[in-house]
N, C-alpha and C positions, 0 to 999 in steps of 0.2 A: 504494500500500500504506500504509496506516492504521499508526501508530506509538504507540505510549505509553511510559514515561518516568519517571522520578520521581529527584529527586539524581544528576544529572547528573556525569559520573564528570570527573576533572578529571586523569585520569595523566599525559598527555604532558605539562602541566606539569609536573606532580614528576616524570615521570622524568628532566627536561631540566634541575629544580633541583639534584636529588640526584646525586652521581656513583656510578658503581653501578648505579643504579636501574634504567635504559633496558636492560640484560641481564637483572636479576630480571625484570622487566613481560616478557620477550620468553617466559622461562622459565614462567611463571605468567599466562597469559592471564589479564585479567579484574582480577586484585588489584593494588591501587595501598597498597602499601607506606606511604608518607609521609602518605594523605590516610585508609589504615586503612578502604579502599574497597572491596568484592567487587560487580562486576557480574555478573548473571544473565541470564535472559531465556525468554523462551517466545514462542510461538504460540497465539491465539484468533482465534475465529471474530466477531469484531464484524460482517461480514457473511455471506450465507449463509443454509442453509436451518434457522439455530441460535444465532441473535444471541445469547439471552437467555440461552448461556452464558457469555456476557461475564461475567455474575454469580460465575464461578469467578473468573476472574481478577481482579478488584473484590474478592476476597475474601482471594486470594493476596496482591494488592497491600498489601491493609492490613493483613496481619499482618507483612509486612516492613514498612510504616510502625510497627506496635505494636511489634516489635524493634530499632527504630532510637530510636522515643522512649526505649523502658523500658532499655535498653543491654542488652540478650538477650546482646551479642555484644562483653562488654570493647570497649566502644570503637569497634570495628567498626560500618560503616552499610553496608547493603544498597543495590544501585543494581539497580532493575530496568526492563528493556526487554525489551517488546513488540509486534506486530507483528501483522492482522490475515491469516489465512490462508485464511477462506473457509470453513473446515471441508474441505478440500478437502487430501488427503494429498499430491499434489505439489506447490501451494503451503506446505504445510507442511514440507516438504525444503527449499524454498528461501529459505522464513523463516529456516532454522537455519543455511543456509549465511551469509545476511547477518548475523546477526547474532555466528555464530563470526568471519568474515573482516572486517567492517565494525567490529562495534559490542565485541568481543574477549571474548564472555562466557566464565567460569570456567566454569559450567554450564547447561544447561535449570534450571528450576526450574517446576512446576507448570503442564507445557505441556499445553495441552487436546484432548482426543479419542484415543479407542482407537486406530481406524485410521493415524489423524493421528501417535502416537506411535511406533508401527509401524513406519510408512515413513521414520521418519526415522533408526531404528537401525541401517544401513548406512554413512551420514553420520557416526552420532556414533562409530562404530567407528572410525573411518577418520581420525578426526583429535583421539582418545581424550575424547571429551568425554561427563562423564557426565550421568543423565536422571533429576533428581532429582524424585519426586512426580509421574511424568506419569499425568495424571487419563484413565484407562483403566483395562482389564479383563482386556487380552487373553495371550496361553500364552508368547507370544513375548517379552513386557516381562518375565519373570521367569526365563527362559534366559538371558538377555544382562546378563554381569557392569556394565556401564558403567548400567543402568539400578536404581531403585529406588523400583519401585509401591510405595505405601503401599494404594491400592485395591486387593481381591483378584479373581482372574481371577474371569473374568463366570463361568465353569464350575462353580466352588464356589458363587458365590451362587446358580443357576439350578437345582446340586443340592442345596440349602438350601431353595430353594422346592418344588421336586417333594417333598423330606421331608416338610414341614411340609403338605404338598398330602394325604398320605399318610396320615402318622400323625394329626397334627390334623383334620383337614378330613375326611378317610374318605373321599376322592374316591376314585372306582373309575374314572372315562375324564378321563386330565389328555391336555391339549395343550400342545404350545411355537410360540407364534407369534414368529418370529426377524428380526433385522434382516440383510440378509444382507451382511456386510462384517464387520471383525475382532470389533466387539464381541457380534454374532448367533452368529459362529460358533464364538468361544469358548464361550458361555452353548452350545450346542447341544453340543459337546463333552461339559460337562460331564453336561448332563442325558442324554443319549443312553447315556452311561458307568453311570451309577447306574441307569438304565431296565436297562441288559443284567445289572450287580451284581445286581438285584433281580429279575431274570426279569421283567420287566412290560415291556409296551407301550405307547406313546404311542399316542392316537387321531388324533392328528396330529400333523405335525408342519410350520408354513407360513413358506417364507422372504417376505420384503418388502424395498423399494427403501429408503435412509433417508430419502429426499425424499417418498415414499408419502403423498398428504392420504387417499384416500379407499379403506377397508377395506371396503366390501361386500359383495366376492367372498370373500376371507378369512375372513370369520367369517359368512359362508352355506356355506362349508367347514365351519368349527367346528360351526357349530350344525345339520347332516345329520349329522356326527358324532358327535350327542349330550354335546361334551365338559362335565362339569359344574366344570371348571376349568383355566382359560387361562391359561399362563404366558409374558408377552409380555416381552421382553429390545429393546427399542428406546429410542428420544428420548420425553419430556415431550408431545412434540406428538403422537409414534407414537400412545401410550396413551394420550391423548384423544380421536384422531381414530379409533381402536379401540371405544372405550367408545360414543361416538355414534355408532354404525355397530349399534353389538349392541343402541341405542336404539330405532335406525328400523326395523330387523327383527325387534323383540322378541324378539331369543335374551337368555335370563338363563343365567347363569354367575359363579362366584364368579373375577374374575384378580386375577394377582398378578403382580410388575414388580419392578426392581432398587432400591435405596437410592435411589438420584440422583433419582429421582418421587417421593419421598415429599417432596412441595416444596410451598410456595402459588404454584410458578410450573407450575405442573403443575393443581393447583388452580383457577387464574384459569383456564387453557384449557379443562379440564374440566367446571370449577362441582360442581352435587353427582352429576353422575355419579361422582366419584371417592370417594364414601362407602362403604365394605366392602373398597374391594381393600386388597391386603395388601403387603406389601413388606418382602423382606428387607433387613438396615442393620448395618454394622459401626461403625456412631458411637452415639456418645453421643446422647439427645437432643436436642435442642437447646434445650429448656429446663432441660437440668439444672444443679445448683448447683456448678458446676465450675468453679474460676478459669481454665483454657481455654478453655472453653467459653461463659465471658462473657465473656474478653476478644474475641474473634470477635462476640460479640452487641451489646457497645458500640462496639467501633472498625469495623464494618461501617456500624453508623447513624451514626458520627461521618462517615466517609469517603463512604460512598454513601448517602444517608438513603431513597432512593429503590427501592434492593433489599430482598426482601424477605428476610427473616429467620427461612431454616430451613435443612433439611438440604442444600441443595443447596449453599451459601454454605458449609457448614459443612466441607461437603468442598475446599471450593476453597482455604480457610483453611488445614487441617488438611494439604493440600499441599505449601502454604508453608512451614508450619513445619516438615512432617518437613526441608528445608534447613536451616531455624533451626536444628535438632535437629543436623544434621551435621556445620554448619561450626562448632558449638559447638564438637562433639568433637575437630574438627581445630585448633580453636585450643588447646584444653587439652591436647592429645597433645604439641606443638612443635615438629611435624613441620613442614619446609617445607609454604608451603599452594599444594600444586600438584592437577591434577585427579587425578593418579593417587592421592595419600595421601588426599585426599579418598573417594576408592573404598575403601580400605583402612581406614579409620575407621569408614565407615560397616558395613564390614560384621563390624565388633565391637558396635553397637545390642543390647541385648538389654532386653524387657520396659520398653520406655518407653513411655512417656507423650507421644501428639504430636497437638496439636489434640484435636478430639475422640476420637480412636483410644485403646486399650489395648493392654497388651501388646504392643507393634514390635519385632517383631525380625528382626534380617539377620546372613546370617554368609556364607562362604565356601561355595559351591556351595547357595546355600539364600536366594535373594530374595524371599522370603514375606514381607510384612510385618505387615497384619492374617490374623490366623488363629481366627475366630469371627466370628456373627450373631447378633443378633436378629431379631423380628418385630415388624414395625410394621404399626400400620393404620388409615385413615384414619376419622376419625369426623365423623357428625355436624356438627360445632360448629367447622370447619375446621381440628383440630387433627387432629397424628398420634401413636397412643398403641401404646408397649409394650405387645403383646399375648403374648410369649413371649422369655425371658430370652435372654443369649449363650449360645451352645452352639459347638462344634468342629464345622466343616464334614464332609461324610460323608465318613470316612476313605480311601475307595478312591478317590475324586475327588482331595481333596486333594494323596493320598501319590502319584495319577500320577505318571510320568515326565514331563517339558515335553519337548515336542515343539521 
């Protein structure tokens, strides 16, 4: 198992110099008192069938570097460890287990995959650890008090695209082409929900494996179905290996796909097949003129010069910091910094500002964090352009019950 690393946490010494200490540290997993230390940690996929979301974590990692130079945190330096899982949700149980019992982190921080984040909130119940920024979509990370998505469930973004399929676009035969595991079935939720709100039908509706290369059955389903707009909810490779598929059987259709594709790692795989789809996005540009937003755009090129520099980084950043964002609060509160006031803090957040995100807000019985979209869509010249402002997810979606 593949490890990474950065500031190396040094407690057993202090807690062996300070007398005291060796009880706080037992009390407070993770924070090294004397050396003004919080280790963290997550899970990524460095291998697997989804390397190139290493690029989140590469983007997590150096926004905790960009908090450690700029002192985000009085003082405080972030120590982060992680661990490669494969993409695979029971590897990624047992990342957290090593790394709770092994490596003593305070919290997750910006651990990667829907599913993957999922399967591990039994574990973090179980031994109160909370799930700060796990990069996912799904109904279950926003029931569970110990967690806090800053991404919105895949349901509201999927009934954001059927909208936008609807009103804008004048599609009369939409599809959802789904990945079938937590982040498909979320996105199906929602859209399924706003289909029955709206008395309308899907012309289809087709699950897929997330290891799927080849789409030719699927969208020789779509296209006997006539659908004149595909709404696909999968990986960067899904929806490219989707696009060339509707290539070689010459089905045309306008799709559209979640925020996290709106990437040039999506791009490279695609090339210009990815020119018209559309894609809903709860961030910021990524070229906009935002001191967030450019600190992510220069401390990514200083740290990895090699990733490339769009939305999909933008979220992995935007992860880390809603931490940033937490353990701030819990330093200014003066609360002991344990994981439970940790929990408690955060869910006083109201209308910040985190990474590229607007408006975050978390409160008691209510782990919403982003609550609006835009439309993006890819153009031409391999940029991705605001084609339709933020707006409030479709209310009946949203206001669900969590499951």
């Amino acid at each position: 198992m593949l490890r990474r690393t950065f500031l190396s946490s040094t407690a057993a010494a202090a807690a062996a110099a300070v007398p005291g200490l060796a009880g706080a540290q037992q009390a407070s997993p993770g924070i090294d008192v004397a050396a003004k230390t919080v280790t963290v940690g997550a899970f990524t996929p460095i291998t697997g069938p989804v390397p190139f979301y290493t690029i989140l974590t590469h983007a997590a990692e150096s926004c905790f570097k960009w908090a450690n130079e700029t002192n985000q945190l009085n003082g405080w330096k972030i120590n982060y460890v992680t661990y490669d899982d494969g993409y695979e949700p029971a590897r990624s149980v047992a990342v957290t287990r090593r790394l709770v019992e092994e490596n003593k982190v305070f919290a997750l921080a910006a651990p990667v995959g829907t599913a993957q984040s999922v399967a591990v909130l039994p574990y973090a119940k179980e031994v109160g650890l909370p799930v700060i920024g796990p990069i996912g979509g799904a109904t279950a990370l926003f029931a569970e008090r110990l967690a806090f998505p800053l991404l919105p469930d895949y349901g509201w973004s999927a009934a954001s695209n059927l909208d936008y399929a609807w009103t804008d676009l004048k599609a009369a035969r939409v599809a959802l082409l789904w990945e079938n595991d937590e982040l498909g079935r979320s996105a199906k939720r929602g859209f399924d929900l706003h289909c029955a709100t709206s008395k309308k039908e899907p012309v289809e509706s087709i699950p897929f494996e997330v290891r799927n290369t080849d789409f030719t059955p699927h969208v020789r389903r779509l296209a006997n179905a006539k659908a004149d707009v595909v709404i696909l909810f999968g990986s960067n490779a899904n929806l490219a290996a989707a696009l060339k598929a509707a290539e070689r059987i010459g089905y045309d259709a306008k799709w559209m796909a979640p925020f996290f594709t709106a990437d040039p790692t999506t791009r490279k795989l695609a090339g210009p097949l990815l020119d018209g789809v559309y894609f809903s996005s709860w961030l910021l540009p990524v070229t906009a003129d935002d001191p967030n937003v450019k600190a992510y755009r220069d401390h990514v090129a200083k740290n990895y010069p090699s990733d490339p520099i769009g939305v999909f980084g933008l979220n992995g950043w935007s992860n880390g910091a809603l931490f940033v964002k937490g353990f701030q609060m819990l330093l200014a509160s003066g609360k002991p910094l344990t994981r439970a006031n940790l929990v408690d803090v955060m869910e006083t957040m109201t209308n910040q500002s985190v990474g590229g995100a607007r408006n975050v807000s978390f409160k008691a019985g209510d782990h919403r964090g982003a609550r609006q979209e835009g439309m993006v869509q890819a153009a031409a010249d391999g940029s991705f352009k605001l084609v339709r402002d933020f707006k409030p997810y479709p209310a009946e979606v949203f206001d669900a019950k969590l499951s």
